[in-house]
N, C-alpha and C positions, 0 to 999 in steps of 0.2 A: 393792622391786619384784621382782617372780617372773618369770624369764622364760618361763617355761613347762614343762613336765617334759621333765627331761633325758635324753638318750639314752642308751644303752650307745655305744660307741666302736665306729663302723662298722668294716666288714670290709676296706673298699676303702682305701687310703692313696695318695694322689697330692700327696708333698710336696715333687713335682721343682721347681726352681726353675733358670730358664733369664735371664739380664740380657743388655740392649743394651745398649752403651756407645760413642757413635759422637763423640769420634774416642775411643781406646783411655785408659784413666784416668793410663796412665803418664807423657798427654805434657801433660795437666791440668796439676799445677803450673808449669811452663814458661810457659804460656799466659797463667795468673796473675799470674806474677811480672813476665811481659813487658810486659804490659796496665797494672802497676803503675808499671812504671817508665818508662813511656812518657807516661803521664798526670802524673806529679808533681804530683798532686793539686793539676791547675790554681783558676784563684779560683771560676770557675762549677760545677766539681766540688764544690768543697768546701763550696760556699753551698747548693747543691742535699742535699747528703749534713745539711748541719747545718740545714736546715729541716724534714729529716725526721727527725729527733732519730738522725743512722747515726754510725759514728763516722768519722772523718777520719786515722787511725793506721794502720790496717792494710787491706788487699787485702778486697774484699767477694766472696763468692757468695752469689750471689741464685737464688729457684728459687721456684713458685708455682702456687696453682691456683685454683681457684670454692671459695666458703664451703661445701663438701659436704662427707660423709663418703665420701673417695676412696677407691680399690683401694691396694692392694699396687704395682700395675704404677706407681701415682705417689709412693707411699710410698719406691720405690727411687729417685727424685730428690733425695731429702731427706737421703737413707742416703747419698749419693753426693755431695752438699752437705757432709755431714758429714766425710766421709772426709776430703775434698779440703782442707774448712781445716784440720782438724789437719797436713796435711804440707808448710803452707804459713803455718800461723799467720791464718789470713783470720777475717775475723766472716761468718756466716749469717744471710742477711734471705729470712723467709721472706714472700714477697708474696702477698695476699687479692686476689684478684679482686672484690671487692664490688661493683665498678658491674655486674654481670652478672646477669643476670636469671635467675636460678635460686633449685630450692627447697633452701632450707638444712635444713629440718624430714624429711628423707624418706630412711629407710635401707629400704635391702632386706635381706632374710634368706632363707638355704634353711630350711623346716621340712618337717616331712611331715603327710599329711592324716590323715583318719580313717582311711582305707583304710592309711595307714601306705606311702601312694606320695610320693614328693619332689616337692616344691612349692616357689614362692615366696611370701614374702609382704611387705608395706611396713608398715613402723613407723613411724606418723608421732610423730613429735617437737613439732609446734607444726602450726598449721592450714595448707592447703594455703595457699600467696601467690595473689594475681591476676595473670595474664597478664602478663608482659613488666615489671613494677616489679622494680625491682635489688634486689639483696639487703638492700645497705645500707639503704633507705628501707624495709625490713619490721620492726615491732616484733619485738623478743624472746619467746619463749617460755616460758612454766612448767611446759608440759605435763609429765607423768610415766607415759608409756605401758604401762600390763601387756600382756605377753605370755603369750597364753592356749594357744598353740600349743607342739608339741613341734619344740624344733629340732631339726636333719639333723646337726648335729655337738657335742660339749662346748664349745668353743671359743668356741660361734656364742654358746650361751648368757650365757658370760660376756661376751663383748665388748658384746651389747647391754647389759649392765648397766653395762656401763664407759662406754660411751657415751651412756645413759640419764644417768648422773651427772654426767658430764660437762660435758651441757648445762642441768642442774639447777646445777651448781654455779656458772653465768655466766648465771643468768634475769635479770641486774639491767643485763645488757651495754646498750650505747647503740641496735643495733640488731642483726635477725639474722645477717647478716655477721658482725657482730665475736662474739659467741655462740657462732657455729661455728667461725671462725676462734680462740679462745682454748678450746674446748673440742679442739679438733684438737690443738692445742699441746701442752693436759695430756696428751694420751694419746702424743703423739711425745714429751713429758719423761719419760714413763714406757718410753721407749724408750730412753732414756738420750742421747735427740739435744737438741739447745737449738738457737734459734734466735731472731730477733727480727723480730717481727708488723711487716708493711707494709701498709697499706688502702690498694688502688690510688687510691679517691677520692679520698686527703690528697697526692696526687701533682697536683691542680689547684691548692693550696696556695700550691709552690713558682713560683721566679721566671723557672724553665726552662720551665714549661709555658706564664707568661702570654706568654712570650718567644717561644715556637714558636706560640701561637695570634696573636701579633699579627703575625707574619712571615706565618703564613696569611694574613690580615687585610689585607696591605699589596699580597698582588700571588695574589689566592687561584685566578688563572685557568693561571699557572703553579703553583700548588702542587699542583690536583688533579690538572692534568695529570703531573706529574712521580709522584702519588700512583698514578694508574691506567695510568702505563707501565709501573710496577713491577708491576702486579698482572698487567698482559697477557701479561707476560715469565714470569710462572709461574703458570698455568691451573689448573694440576692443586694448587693452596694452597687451592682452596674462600675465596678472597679474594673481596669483592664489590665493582664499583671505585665510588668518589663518582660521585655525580647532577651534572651539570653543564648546565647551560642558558646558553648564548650569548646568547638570545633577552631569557631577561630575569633575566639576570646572577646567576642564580642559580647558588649553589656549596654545596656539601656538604661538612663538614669531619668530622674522627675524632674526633666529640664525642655523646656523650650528656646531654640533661638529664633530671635526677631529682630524684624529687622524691617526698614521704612519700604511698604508696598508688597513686601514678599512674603506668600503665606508661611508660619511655623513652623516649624523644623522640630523632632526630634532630635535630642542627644543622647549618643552614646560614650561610654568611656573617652574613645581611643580620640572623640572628636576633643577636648578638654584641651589640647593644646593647639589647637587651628584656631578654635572658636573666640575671638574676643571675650574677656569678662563683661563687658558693657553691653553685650547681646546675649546673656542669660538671661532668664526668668523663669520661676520656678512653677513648676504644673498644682493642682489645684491641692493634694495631699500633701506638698511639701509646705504651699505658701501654709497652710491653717498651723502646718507642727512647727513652722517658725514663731508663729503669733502664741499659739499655745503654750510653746518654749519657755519664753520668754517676753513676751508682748502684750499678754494680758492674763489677768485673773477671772476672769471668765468669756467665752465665746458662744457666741448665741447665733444658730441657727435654725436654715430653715426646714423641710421636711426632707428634702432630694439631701443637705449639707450632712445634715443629724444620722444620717446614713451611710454615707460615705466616710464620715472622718471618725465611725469609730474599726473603721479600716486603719485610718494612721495612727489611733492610740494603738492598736496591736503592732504596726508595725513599730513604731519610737516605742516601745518597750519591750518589745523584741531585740531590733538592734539595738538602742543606747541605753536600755534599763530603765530610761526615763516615763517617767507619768507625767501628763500635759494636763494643763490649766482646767479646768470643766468644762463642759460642753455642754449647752440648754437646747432645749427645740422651742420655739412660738411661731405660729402661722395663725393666720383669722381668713376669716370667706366675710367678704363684703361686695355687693353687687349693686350695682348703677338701676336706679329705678326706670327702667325701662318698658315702656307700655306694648304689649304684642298681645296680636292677638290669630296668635301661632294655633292652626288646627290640633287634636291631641292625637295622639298615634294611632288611638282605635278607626278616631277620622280618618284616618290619612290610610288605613291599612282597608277600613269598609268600603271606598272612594276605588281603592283598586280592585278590588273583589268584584262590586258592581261592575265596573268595567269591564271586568272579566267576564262574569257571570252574565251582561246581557248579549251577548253575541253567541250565546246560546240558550239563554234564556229569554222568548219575548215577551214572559210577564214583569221582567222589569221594566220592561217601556209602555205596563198597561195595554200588553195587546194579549187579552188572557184566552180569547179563540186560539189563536197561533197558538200560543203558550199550550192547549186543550190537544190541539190537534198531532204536538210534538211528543207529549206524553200517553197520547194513544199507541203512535207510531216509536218507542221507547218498549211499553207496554207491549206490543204484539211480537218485535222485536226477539225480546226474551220468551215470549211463548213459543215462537217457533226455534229458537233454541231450543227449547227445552223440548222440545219434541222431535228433536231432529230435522228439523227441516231450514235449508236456508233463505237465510232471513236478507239476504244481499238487494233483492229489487225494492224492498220497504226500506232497508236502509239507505240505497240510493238517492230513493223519493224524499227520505224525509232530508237529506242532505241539498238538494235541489230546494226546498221549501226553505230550509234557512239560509243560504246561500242568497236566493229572492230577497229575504225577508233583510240580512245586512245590506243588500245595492239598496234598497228600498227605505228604507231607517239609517243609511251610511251615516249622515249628519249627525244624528241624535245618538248612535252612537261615539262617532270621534266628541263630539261634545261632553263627556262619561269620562273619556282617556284623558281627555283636555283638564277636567276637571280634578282628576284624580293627579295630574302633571302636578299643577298649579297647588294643591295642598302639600303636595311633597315638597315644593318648593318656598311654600311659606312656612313650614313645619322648621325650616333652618331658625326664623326667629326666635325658635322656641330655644336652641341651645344660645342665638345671642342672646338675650336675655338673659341667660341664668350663667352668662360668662363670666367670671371671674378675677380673671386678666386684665382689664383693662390698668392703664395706668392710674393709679391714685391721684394724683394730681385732677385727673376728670369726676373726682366727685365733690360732693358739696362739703362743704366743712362741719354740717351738721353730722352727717354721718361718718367723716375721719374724726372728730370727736367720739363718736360710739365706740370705733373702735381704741381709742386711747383708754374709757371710759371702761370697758369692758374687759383690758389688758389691766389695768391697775385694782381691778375687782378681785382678778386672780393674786394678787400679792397680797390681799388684803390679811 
């Protein structure tokens, strides 16, 4: 695979790396070891943890995201997962969101156009999925995509090849979830991190979830209530509460069915006896309170997760009394050194002003006569206003004079508009530049370094 011709090594270098770490990493293993020995790996811990092949010996951190090719900014969870069990001896379970309806086939990339202006473009890996089917129920891919573009950095080049193999090397996986999910792995083993693959859907498996769906099941008019007090008490989590109907006892529980090709389905109650167990899989509040349950001694998220699931601590303590595992935040901004030389706003805002301003101004075009002659007839204008008299045959005239004066200078000015076009539209590189997003994989290993470098500063 070629990813396209390579660049020389921009001018520009932004290889600042800044992390959050909320609470501070030093008071982490504490937390860990509290959480462990408070649990004494009760019988439903330990039936839970050995149904999902975890192990039962030592302290878990668990940490997780969608079968995509993520950022850096999630890559430091993983960095910070890592850290955290060595100074504690813990095992890393890194969990796959698969029941989530996202495309696992789609990276993005900086390259630059013909013009040789900074762009983005999408590399698809496997065909676009359909609407709203979960990961897991999307075949695997064998796509092998060339890249015909010139990418924005060296790095970017190689990563896509890294990544391009990656998921050549698992085209045989069960589905694309787990494809991305163990092509993601290879390139964090290449990071020198290990960890052990979770698929949120093998979390419908164990005996905790049928256990939490049939406590649903038994009294579901308190459960959702107890579900959507939690969410009302924190608004700003972008939480959505269950559907609930009095009328005709309808209830909405934290369930997805899926199923191969067909978008996810809500469940409610009454559905529980149609629905196969093998087609459940639990929505994104249920999966964490099982892993928190029971799954791990601490969970580490990201800035949107850290958010949202202290939504499900209120609820599982609300409904079950229960207090869940801790919950960390770490995110980092790290950005692809990308050379642009993106106009600044004030350009791009004076660019259109001029524009404006010379088609009725013609001393922007250096014709300061005209310019003389419009500010007389401006001038006299408001004189005879002001004296009552109308001013309508002067202002005719001077409208016939500019009128002349754009057929006459038409050129020089669409030339102005053209101009002012053309910065607006280079002005885009200024936010690719300072993107974020890209996948980590597309940067250089000096600066994934920084960021691992930078995460273990904060534990220090």
């Amino acid at each position: 695979m070629s990813a396209g011709a390579r660049c020389p090594a921009p001018a520009l270098d932004v290889r600042e790396v800044t992390v959050d770490l909320q609470p501070a990493g030093r008071v982490w293993p504490e937390m860990i070891r509290s959480r462990w020995a408070s649990r004494a790996m009760r019988t439903e811990t330990r039936r839970f943890r050995e149904q999902l092949g975890l192990p039962t010996d030592a302290p878990i951190i668990a940490t997780g995201h969608q079968p995509t090719m993520w950022h850096a900014g999630i890559l430091a969870k993983y960095e910070a997962a890592d850290i955290a069990a060595r100074s504690v001896g813990a095992h890393v379970v890194w969990l796959v969101a698969d029941q989530d309806a996202v495309d696992p086939f789609q990276v993005r990339a900086p390259v630059l156009d013909a013009a040789g202006a900074l762009t983005a473009t999408t590399v698809r890996l496997g065909p676009a999925p359909p609407a709203g089917v979960a990961a897991a129920m999307l075949p695997a891919s064998s796509t092998r995509p060339t890249i015909n573009r010139t990418v924005a950095a060296p790095s970017v080049g190689d990563g896509l090849d890294q990544i391009i193999r990656a998921y050549a090397d698992h085209q045989t996986a069960p589905n694309a979830a787990a494809q991305a999910g163990l092509a993601t792995a290879d390139l964090l083993g290449e990071l020198g991190l290990r960890g052990q693959l979770l698929f949120a859907t093998r979390l419908a498996a164990t005996d905790l979830f049928t256990s939490l769906v049939e406590q649903m099941r038994e009294d579901p008019d308190g459960f959702v209530r107890a579900y959507n007090a939690a969410v009302a008490c924190r608004p700003h989590a972008g939480v959505s509460p269950l559907e609930i109907s009095e009328v005709n006892h309808r209830y909405e529980l934290p369930l997805w069915r899926i199923q191969p090709g067909v978008a996810r389905q809500r469940i409610f109650e009454e559905d529980l006896d149609s629905v196969p167990a093998s087609e459940l899989a639990p929505r994104a509040l249920l999966m964490t309170a099982l892993l928190r349950m029971a799954g791990c001694e601490l969970f580490i998220h990201g800035v949107g997760g850290a958010l949202y699931d202290r939504v499900t601590e209120d609820w599982i303590k609300g409904w079950l009394g229960e207090d869940l595992a801790p919950a960390t935040l770490t995110t980092a901004t790290l950005r692809l050194p990308l050379a642009s030389t993106a106009p600044s706003e004030r350009d791009i805002e004076r660019a259109f002003w001029l524009a404006h301003r010379a088609r009725h101004d013609p001393s922007i075009l250096g014709l300061d006569e005209l310019a003389r002659r419009k500010r007389s007839d401006v001038d006299r204008i408001e004189s005879m206003r002001a004296a009552g008299e109308d001013p309508a045959g002067v202002f005719q005239q001077m409208q016939r004079r500019l009128r002349a004066y754009r057929a006459e200078h038409a050129q020089r000015l669409t030339s102005l508009d053209d101009r002012a076009i053309e910065l607006a539209r280079r002005g885009a590189e200024r936010e690719i530049a300072r993107d974020r997003t890209w996948a980590f994989a597309l940067h250089d290993r000096e600066s994934l370094g920084a960021v691992r470098a930078a995460i273990a500063r904060a534990f220090a």
